[in-house]
Rosetta silent file (secondary structure, phi, psi, omega in degrees, C-alpha in Angstrom):
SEQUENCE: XXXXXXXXXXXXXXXXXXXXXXXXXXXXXXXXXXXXXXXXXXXXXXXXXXXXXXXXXXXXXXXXXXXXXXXXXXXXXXXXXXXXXXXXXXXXXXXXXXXXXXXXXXXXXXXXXXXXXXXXXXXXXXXXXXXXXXXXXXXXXXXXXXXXXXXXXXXXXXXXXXXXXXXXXXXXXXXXXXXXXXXXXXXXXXXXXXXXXXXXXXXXXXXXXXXXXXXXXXXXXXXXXXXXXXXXXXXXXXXXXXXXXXXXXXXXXXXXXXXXXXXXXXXXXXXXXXXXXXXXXXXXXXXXXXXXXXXXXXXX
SCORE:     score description
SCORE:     0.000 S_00000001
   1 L     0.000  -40.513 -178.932  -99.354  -19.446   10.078 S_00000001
   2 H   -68.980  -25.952 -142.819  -97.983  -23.191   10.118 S_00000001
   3 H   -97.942  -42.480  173.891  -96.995  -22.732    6.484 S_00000001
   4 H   -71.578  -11.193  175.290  -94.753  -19.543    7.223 S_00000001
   5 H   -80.895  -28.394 -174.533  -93.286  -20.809   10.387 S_00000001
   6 H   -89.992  -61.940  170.934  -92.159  -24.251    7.591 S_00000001
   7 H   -39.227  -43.206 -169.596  -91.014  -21.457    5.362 S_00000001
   8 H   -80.755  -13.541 -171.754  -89.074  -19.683    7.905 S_00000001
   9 H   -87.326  -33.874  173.182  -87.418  -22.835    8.975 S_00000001
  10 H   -38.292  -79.111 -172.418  -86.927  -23.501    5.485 S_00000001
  11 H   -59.019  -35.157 -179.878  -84.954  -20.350    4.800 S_00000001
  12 H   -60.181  -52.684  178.599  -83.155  -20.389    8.499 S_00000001
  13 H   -62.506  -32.195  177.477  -81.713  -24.056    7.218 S_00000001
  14 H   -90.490  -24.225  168.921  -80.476  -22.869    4.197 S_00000001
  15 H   -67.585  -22.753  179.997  -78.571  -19.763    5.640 S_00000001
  16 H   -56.853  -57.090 -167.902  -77.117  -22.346    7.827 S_00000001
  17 H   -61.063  -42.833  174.583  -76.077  -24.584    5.041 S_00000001
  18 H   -46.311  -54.372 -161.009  -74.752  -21.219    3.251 S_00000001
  19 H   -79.992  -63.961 -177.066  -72.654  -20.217    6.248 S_00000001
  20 H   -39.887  -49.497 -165.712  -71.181  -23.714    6.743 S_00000001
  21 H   -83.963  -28.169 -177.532  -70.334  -24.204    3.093 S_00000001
  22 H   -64.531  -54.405 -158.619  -68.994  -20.083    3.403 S_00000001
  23 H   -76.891  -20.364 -176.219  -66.710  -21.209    6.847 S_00000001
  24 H  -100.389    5.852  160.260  -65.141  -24.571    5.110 S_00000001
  25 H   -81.803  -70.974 -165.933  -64.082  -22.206    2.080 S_00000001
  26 H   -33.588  -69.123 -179.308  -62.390  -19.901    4.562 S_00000001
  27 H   -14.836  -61.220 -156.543  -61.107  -22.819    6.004 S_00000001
  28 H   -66.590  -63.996  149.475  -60.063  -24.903    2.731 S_00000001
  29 H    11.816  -77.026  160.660  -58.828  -20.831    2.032 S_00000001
  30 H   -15.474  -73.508 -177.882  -57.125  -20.555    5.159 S_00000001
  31 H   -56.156  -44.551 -162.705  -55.478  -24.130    5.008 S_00000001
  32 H   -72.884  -70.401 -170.305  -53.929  -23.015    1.193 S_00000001
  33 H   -34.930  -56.719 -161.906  -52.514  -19.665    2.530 S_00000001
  34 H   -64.065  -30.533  171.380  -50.852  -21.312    5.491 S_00000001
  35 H   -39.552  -45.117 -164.995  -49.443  -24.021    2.718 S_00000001
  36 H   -91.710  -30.239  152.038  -48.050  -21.130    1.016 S_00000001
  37 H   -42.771  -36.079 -146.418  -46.767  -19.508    3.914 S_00000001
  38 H   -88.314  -51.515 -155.277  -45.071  -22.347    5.225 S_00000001
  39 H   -72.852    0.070 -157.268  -43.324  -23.228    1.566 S_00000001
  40 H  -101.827  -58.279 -173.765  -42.686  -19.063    1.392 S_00000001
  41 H   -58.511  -40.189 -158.377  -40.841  -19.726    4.684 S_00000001
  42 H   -78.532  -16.141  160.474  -39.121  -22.603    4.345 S_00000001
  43 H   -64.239  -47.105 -140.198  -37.741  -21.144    0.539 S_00000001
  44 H   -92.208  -13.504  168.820  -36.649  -18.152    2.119 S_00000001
  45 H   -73.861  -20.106  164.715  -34.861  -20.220    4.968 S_00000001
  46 H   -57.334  -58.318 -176.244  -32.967  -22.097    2.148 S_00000001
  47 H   -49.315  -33.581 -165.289  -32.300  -18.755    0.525 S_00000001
  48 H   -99.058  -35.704  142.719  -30.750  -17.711    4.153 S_00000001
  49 H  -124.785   34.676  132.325  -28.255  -20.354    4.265 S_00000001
  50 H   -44.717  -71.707 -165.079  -27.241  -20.625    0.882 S_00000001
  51 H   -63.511  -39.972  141.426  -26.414  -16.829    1.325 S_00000001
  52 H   -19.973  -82.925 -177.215  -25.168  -17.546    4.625 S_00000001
  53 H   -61.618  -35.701  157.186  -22.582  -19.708    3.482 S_00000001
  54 H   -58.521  -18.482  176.907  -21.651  -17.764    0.958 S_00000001
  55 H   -66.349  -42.042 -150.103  -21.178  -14.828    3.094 S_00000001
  56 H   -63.653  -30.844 -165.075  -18.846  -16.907    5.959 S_00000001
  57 H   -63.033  -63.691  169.390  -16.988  -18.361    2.219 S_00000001
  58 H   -35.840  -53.711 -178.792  -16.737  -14.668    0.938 S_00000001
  59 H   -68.799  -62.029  175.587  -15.306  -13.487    4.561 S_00000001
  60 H   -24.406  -90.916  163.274  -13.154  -16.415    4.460 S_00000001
  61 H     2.299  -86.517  178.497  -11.902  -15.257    0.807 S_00000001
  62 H   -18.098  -68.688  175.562  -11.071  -11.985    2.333 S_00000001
  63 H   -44.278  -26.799 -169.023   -9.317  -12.937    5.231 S_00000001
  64 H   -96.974  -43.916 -179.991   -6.902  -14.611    2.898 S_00000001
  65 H   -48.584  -53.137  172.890   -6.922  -12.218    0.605 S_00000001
  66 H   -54.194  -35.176 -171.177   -6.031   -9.599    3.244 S_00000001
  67 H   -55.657  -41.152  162.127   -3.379  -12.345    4.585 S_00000001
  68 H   -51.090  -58.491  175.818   -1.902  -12.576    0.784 S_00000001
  69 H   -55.775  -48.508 -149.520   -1.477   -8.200    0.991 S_00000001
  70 H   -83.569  -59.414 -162.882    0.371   -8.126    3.788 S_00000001
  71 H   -56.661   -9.597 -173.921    3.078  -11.134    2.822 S_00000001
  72 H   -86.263  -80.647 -167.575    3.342   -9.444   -0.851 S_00000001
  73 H   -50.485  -29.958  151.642    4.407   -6.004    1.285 S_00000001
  74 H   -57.846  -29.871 -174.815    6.576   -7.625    3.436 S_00000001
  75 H   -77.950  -31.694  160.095    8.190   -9.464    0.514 S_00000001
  76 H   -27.972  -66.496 -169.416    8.301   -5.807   -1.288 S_00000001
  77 H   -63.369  -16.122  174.660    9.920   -4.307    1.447 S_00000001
  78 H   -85.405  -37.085 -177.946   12.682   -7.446    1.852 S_00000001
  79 H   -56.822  -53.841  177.458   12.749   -6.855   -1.897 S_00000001
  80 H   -27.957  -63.893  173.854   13.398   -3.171   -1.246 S_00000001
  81 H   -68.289  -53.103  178.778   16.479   -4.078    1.144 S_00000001
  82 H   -27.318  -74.499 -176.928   17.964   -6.639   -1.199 S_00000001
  83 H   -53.177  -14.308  179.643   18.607   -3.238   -3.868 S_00000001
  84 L   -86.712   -7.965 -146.447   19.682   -1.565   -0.882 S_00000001
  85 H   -86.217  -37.603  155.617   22.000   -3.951    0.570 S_00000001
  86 H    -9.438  -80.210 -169.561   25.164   -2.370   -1.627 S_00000001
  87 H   -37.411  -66.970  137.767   24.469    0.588   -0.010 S_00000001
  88 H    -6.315  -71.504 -164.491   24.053   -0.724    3.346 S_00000001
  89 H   -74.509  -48.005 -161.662   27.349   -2.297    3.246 S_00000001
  90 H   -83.989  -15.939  151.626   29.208    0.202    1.767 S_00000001
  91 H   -72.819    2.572 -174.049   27.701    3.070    4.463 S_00000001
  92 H  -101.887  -35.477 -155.584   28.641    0.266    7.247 S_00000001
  93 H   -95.786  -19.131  164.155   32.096   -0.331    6.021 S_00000001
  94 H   -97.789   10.960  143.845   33.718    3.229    5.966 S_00000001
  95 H   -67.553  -73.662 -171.377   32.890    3.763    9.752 S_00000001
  96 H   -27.325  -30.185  175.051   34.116    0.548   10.450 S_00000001
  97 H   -61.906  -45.430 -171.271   36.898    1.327    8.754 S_00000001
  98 H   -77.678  -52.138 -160.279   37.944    4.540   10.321 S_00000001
  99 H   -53.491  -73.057 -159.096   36.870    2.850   13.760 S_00000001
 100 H   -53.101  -43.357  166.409   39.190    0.079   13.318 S_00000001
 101 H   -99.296  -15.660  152.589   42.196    2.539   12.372 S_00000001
 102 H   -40.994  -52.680 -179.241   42.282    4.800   14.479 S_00000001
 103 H   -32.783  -75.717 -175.453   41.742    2.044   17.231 S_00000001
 104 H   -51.406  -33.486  169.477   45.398    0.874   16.141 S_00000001
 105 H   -55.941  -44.809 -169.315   46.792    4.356   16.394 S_00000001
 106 H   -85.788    5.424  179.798   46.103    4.536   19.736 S_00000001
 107 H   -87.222  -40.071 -170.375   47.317    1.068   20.626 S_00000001
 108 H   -78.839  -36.651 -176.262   50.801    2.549   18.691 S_00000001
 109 L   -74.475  157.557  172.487   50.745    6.116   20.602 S_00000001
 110 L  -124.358    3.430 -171.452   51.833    7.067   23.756 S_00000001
 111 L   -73.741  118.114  179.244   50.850   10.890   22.854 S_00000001
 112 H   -63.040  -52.229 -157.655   47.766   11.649   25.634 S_00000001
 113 H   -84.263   -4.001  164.538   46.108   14.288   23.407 S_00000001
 114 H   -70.759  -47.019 -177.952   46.334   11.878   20.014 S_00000001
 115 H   -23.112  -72.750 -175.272   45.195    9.539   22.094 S_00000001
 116 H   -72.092    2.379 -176.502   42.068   11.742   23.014 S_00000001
 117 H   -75.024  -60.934 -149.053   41.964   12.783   19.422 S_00000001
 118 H   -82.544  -11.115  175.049   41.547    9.159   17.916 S_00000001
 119 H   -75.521  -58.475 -179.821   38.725    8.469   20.809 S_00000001
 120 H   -38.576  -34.382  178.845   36.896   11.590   19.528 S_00000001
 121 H   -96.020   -9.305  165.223   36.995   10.177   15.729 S_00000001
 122 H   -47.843  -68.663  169.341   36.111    7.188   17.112 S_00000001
 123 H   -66.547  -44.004  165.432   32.838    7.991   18.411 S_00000001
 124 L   -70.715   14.021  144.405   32.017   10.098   15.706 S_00000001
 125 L   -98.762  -15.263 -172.718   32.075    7.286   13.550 S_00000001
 126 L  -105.788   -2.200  176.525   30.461    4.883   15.290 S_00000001
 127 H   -71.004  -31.776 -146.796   27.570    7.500   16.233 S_00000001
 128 H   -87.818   -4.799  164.424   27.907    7.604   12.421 S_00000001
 129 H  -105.368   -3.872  167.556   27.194    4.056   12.152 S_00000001
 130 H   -76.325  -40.137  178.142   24.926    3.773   14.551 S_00000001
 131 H   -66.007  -21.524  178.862   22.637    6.664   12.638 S_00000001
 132 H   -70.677  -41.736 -169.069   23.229    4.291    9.692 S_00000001
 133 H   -85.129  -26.413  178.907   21.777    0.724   11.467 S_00000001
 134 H   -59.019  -66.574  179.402   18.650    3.179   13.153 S_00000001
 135 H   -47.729  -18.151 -132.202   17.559    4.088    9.411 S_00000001
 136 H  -115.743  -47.785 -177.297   18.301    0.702    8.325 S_00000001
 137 H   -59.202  -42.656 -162.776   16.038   -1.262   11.686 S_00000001
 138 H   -75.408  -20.449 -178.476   13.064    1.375   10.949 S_00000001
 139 H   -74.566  -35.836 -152.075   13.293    0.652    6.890 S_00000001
 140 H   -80.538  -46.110 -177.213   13.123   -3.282    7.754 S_00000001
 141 L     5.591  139.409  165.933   10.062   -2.426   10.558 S_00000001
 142 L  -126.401   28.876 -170.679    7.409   -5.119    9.691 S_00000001
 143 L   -80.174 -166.133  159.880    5.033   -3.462   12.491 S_00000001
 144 L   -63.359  178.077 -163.342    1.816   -1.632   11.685 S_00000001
 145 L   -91.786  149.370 -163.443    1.999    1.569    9.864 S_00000001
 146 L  -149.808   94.488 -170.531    2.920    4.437   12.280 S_00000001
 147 L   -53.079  151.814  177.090    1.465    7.913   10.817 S_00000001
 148 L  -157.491  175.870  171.923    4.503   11.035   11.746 S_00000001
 149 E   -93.896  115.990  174.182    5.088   14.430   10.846 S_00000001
 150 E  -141.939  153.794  167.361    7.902   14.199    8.175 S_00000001
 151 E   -97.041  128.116  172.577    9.625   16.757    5.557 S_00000001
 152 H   -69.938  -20.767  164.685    9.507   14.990    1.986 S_00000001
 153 H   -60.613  -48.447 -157.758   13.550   17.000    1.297 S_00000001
 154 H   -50.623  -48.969 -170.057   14.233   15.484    4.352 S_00000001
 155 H   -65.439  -31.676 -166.219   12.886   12.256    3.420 S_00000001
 156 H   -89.463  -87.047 -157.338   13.969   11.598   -0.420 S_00000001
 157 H   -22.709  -78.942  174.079   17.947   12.485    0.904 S_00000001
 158 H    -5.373  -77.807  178.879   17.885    9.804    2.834 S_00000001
 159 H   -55.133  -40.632  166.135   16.715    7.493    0.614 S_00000001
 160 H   -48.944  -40.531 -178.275   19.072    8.925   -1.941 S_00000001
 161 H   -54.575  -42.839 -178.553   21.638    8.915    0.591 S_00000001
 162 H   -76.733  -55.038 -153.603   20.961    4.724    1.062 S_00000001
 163 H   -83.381  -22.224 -178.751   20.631    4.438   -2.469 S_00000001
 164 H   -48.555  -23.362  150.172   23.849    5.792   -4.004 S_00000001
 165 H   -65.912  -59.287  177.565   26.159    3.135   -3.857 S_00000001
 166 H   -44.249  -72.812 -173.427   23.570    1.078   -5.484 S_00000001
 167 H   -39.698  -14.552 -178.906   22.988    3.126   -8.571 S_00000001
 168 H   -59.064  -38.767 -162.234   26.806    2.642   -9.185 S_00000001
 169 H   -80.730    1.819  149.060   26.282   -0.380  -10.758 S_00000001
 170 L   -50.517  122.594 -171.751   24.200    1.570  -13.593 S_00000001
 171 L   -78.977   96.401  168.087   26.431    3.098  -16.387 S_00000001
 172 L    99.653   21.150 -173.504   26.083    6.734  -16.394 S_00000001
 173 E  -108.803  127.893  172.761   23.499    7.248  -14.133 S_00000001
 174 E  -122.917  168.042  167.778   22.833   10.036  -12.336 S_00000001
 175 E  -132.303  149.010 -168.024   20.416   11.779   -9.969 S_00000001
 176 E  -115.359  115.661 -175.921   19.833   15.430   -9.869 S_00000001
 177 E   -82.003   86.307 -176.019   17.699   16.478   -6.542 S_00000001
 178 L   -69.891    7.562  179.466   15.115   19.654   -7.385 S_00000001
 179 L     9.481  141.085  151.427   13.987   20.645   -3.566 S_00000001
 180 L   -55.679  174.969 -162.257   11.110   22.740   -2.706 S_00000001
 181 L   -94.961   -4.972 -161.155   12.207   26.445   -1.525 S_00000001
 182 L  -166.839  164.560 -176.594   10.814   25.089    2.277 S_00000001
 183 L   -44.222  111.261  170.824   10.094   22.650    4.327 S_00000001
 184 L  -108.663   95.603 -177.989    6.848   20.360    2.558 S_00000001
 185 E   -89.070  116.032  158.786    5.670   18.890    6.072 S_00000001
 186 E  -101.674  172.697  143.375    2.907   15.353    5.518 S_00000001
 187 E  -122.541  144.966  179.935    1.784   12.778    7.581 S_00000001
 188 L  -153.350  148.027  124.178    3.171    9.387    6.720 S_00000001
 189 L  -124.165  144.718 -149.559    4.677    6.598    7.069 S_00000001
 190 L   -69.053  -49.259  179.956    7.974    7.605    6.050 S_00000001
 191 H   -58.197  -23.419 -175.572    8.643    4.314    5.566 S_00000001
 192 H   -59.571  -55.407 -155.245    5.973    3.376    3.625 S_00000001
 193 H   -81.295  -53.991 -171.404    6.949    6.486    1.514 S_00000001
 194 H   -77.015  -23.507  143.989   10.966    5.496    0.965 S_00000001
 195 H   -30.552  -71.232 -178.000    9.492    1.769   -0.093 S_00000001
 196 H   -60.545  -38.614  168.289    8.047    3.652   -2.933 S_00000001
 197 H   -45.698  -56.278  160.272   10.649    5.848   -3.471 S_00000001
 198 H   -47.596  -33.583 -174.974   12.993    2.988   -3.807 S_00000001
 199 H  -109.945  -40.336  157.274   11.480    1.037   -6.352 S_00000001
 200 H   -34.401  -43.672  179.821   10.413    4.563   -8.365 S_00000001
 201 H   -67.177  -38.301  161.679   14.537    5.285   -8.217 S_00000001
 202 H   -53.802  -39.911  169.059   15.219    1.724   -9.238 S_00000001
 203 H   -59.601  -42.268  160.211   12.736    1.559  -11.766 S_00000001
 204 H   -38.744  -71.620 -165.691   14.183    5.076  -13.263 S_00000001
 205 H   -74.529  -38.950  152.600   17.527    3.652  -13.587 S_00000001
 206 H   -29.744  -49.345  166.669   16.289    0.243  -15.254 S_00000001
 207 H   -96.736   10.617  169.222   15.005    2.188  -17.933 S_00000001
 208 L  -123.537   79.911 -176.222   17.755    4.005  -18.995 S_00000001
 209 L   -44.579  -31.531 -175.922   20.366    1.046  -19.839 S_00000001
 210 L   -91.215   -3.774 -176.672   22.209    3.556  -21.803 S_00000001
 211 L    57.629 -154.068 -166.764   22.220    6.055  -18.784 S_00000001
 212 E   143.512  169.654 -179.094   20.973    9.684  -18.299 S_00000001
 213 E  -105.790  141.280  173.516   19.815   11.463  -15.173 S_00000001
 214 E   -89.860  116.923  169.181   17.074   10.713  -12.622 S_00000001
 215 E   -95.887  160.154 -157.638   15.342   13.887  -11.751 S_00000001
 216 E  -144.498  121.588  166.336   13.695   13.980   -7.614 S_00000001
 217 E  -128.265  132.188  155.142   11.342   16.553   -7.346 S_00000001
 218 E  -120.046  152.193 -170.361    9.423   18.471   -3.943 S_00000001
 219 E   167.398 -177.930 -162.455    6.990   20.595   -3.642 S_00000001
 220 E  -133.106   82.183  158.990    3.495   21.930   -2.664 S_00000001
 221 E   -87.627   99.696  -89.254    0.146   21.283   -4.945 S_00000001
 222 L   -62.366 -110.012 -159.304   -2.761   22.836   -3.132 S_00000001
 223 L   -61.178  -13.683 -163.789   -3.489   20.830   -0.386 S_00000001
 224 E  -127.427  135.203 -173.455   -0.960   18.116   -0.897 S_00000001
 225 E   -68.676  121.862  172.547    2.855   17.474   -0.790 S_00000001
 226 E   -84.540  117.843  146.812    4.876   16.335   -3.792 S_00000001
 227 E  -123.381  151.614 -168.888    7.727   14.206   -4.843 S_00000001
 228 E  -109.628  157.447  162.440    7.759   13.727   -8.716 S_00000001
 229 E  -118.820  124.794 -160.089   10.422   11.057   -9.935 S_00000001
 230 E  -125.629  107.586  162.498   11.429   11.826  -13.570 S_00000001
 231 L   -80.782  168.882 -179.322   13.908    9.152  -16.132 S_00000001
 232 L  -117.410   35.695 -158.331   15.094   10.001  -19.844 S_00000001
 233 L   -94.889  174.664 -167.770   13.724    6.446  -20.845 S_00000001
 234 L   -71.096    2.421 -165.106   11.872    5.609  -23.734 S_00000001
 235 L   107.700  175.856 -179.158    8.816    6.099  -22.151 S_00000001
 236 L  -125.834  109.320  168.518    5.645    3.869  -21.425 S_00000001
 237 L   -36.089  168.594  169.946    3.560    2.541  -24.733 S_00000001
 238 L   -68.734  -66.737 -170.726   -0.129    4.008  -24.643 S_00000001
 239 L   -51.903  -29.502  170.584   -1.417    0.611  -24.823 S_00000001
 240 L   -80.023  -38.089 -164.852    0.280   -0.369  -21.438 S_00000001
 241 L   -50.736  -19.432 -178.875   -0.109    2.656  -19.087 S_00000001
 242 L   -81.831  -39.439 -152.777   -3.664    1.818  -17.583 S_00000001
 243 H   -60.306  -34.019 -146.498   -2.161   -1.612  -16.921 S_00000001
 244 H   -67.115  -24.316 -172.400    1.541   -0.642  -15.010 S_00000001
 245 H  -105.680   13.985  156.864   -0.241   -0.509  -11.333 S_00000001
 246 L   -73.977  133.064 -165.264   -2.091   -3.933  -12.010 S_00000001
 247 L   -59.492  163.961 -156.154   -0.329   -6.615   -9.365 S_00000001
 248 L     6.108   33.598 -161.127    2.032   -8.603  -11.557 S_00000001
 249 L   -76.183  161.661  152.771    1.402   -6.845  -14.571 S_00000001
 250 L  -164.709  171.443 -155.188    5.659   -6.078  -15.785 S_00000001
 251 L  -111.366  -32.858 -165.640    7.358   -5.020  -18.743 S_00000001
 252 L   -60.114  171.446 -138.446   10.571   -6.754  -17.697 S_00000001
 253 L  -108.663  124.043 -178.189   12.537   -9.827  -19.518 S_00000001
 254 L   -30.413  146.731  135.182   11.104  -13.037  -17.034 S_00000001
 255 L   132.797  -37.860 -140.261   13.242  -13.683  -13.940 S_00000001
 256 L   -98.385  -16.711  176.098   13.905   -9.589  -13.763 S_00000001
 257 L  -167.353  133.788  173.898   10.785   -8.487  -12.232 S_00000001
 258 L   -50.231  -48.675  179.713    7.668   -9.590  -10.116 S_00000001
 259 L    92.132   12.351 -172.236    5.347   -7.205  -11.755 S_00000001
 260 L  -117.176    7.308 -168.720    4.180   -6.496   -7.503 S_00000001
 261 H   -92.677  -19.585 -173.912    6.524   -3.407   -6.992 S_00000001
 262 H   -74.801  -45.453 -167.994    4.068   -0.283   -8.957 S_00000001
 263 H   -76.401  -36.487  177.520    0.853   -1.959   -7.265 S_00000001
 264 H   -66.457  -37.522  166.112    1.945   -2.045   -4.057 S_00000001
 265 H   -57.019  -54.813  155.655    3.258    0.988   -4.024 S_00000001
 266 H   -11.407  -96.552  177.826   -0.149    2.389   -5.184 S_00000001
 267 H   -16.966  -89.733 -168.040   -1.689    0.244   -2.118 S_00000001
 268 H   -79.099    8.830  141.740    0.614    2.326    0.358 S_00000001
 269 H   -44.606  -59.038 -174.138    0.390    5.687   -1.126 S_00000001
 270 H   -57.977  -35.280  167.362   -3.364    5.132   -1.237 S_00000001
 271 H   -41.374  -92.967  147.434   -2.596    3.589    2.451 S_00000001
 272 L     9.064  -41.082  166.577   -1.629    6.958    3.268 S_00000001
 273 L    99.769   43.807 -163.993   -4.411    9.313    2.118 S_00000001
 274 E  -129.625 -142.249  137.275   -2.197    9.939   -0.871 S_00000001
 275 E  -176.550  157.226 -135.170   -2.309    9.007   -4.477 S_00000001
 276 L  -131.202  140.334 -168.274    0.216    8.192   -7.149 S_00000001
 277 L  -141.069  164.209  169.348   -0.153    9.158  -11.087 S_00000001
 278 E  -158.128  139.107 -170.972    2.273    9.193  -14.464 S_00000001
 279 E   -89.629  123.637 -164.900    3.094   11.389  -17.476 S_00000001
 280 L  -155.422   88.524  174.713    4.800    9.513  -19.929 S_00000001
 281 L   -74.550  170.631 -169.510    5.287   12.203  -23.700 S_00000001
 282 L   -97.865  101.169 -178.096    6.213    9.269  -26.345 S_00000001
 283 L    72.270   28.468 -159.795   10.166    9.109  -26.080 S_00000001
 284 L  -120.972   10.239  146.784   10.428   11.403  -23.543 S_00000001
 285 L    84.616 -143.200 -107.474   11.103    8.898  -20.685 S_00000001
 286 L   165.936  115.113  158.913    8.424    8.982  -17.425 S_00000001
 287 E  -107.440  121.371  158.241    7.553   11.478  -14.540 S_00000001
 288 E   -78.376  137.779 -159.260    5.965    9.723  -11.534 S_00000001
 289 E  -158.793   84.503 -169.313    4.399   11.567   -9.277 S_00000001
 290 E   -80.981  155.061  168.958    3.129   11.181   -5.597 S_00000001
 291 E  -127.240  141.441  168.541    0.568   13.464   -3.746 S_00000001
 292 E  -141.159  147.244  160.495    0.180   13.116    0.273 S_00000001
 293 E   -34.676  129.835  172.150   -2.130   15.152    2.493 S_00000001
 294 E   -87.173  146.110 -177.447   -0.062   18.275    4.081 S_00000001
 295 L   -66.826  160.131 -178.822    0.091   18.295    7.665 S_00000001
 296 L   -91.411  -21.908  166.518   -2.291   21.006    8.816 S_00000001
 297 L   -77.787  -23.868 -177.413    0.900   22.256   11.336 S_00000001
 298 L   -56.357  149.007  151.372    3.141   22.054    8.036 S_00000001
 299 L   -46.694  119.561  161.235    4.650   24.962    6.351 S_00000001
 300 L  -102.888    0.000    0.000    2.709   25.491    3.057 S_00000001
């Protein structure tokens, strides 16, 4: 009986020793996980502001980047008025003109109804220069973009209307105006839209030094509103054509062109909900060609 009671103590002592030597493995076990844990954390906290900083650098980037878009579209649009300013002047100066003689008739008459005559052409010249400086403040606008209901006939006369004096100093250039049979009602902004327009009509007459006509095309392609701009220019190489709406990509002689007026317009077509494409046969000069979203009130 004593010898199994020494046995039992035996065996009781060694589960002991077993469990002890089991619990400092957990331990030692334990200790290594949390080791690994710690060094798991403290990479992945490294990891979190490296990428951190790279985000706030990246946002930064942006921020400039956006800051950079907007001063290239203001300087477009300042570009825009510079080709326009011809125009500009020479739609300012035959009101003014008119204004100014009549004005002197009636300082020389004593006749009451010339009198009320030359007040009548008066004002209907200077409303007519006043409709001239309204287009001229809303083309300049540097606010945010301010979506409208507009007809694209309505809209390319205008611009034609502004631009026509300019194109004089081209030899032999003309432009021939296609219309739609009806009203082609988007939403835009129209200004946005006679930016592009401007530097498509400019661009037209730059390539045909030898002159030729710019066709202006409207119209309706199933959900979306058209103007096409078409030259008799040599065309666009193959090799170039993916390239023309990359920012300062240009074909022009240095000093002659930025290489910012095709991408930005892209940018505010695409601004727009619209997008802007070109056909170019091989000596068969260029059709350009915007699409914008039709108003859902517009005639279709």
């Amino acid at each position: 009986m004593t010898q199994k009671r020494k046995q039992a103590g035996k065996d009781s002592l060694k589960q002991i020793q077993e469990l002890e030597i089991a619990l400092e493995e957990e331990k030692s076990l334990s200790r290594t996980r949390n080791t690994l844990l710690e060094s798991n954390i403290k990479e992945l906290n490294d990891v979190y502001v490296v990428l951190n900083d790279k985000l706030k650098a990246i946002r930064s980037r942006d921020d400039r980047i956006k800051g950079f878009e907007a001063q290239l579209v203001r300087a477009n649009k300042l570009s825009s008025l510079g080709e326009l300013a011809g125009s500009i002047a020479h739609e300012i100066k035959n009101p003014l003109i008119s204004i100014q003689g009549f004005a002197r008739r009636i300082e020389k008459t004593q006749d009451r109804a010339k009198t009320l005559r030359y007040a009548q052409l008066i004002d209907k010249e200077a409303g007519r220069l006043a409709n001239v400086l309204v287009k001229l403040l809303d083309f300049s606008r540097m606010d945010e973009p301010r979506v409208e209901e507009s007809d694209l006939n309505d809209l390319v006369d205008d611009t034609v209307l502004f631009m026509e004096h300019h194109l004089t100093r081209f030899k032999n250039v003309t432009v021939d105006i296609q219309r739609s049979g009806g009203p082609v009602v988007v939403r835009i902004d129209r200004i946005h839209i006679q930016q592009v327009l401007v530097n498509l009509i400019n661009n037209a007459a730059q390539a045909m030094p030898g002159g030729g006509a710019i066709k202006i095309g409207t119209g309706v392609q199933d959900t979306f509103g058209f103007i096409t701009v078409t030259d008799e220019g040599t065309g666009i190489d193959t090799e170039i054509i993916g390239k023309i709406f990359e920012p300062f990509f240009t074909t022009k002689p240095k000093g002659e062109g930025t290489g910012l007026g095709l991408s930005l317009s892209k940018r505010l077509i695409e601004a727009n909900g619209g997008r802007i494409g070109v056909e170019t046969p091989p000596g068969k000069g260029s059709t350009f060609r915007i699409l914008l979203p039709l108003s859902k009130t517009g005639d279709r």
